[in-house]
N, C-alpha and C positions, 0 to 999 in steps of 0.2 A: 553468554549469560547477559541478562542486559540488566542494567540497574536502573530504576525509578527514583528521578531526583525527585526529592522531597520539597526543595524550595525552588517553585517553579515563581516565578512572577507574572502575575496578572495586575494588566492597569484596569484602573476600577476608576471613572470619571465622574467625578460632581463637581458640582457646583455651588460654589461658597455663598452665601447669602448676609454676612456679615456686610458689606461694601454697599449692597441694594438695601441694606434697612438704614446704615448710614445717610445715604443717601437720601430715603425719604422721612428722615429722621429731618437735615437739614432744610429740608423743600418746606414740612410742616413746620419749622418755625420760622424760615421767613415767611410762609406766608399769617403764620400769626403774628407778627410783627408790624408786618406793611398793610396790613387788616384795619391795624390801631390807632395810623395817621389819618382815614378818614374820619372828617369830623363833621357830625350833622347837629345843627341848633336841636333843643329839645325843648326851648320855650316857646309853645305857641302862640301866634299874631298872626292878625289879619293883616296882609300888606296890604296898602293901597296899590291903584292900578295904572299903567301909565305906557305911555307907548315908548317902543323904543328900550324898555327894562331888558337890562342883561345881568347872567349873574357873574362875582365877582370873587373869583375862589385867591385872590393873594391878597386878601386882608391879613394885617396883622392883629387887628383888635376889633370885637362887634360888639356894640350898646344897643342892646333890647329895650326898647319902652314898651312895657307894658298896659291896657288901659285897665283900669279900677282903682280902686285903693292899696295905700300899703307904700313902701319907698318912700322919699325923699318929698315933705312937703305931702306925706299922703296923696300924693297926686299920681298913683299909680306906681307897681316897681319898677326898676332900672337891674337889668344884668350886664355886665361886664364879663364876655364868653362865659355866658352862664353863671356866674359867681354872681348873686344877689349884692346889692348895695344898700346899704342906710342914708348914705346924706350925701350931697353937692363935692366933699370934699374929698371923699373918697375914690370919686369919678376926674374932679381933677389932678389931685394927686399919678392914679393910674395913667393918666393921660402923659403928664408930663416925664410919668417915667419910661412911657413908650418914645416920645420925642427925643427924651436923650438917649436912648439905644438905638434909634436909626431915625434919623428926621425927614426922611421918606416914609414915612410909613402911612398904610391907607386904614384908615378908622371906617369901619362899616356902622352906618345906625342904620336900626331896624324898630321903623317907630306901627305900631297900629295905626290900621285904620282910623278907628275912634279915640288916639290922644291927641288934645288939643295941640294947636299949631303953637302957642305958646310955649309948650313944654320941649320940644323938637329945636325951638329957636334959643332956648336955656342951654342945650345940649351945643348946639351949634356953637355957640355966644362962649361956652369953655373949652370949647376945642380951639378958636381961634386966641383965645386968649393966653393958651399954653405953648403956641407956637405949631399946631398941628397943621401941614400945610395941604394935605391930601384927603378927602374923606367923601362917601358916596352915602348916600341914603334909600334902602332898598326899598323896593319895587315889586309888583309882576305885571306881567303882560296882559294887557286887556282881553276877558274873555271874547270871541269873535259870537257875534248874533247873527242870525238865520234872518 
């Protein structure tokens, strides 16, 4: 007489998907993360042109001069990474608090086109005056002509 076990075992194979959605669980938030460190100005100016212009990505601080009204002396605004300014003091201030957290540090201006050279040498005239010892004043490269 033959008996039929009742509990026979079959291996039955899958695969866990838990570990693959971790997985792209962590991938999507570094890459949301390291997404966030690129930083692009969103105050537009015209740069003036200049040969030899390179750009300068290990600034620690950029001053936008803008041209028209408005800012400091109405002589156009002034941003400080984007953060708008009201008056001279507050651009020195900023200044001096970047020098004493690292007195290397590279101050990028980024003056128009059309603000006067006056305005650029105000700029200048209190970075030197707070001790800043490093600073570039942006640029681009001359269009090339036919």
């Amino acid at each position: 007489m033959k008996f039929r076990r009742t509990s026979e075992r079959k291996i039955h194979a899958t695969i866990d998907s838990t570990p693959l959605i971790d997985v792209v669980f962590q991938l999507l938030i570094f890459f949301m993360l390291t997404s966030s460190f690129v930083v692009h100005t969103s105050v537009p100016v015209e740069l003036s042109e200049a040969e030899g212009a390179s750009e300068l990505d290990n600034k620690e601080m950029s001053i936008t001069l803008v041209y028209g009204t408005g800012g400091p002396e109405d002589g156009g605004e002034v941003y400080i990474n984007e953060v708008p300014i009201t008056n001279w003091t507050q651009l020195t201030r900023s200044m001096a608090e970047l020098r004493d957290t690292d007195p290397e540090a590279l101050v990028l201006i980024r003056p128009d086109a059309r603000v006067p050279t006056e305005r650029l040498v105000k700029v200048l005239g209190f970075a030197n005056s707070v001790g800043i010892k490093h600073y570039g004043i942006a640029a681009i490269q001359p269009s090339e002509t036919p």
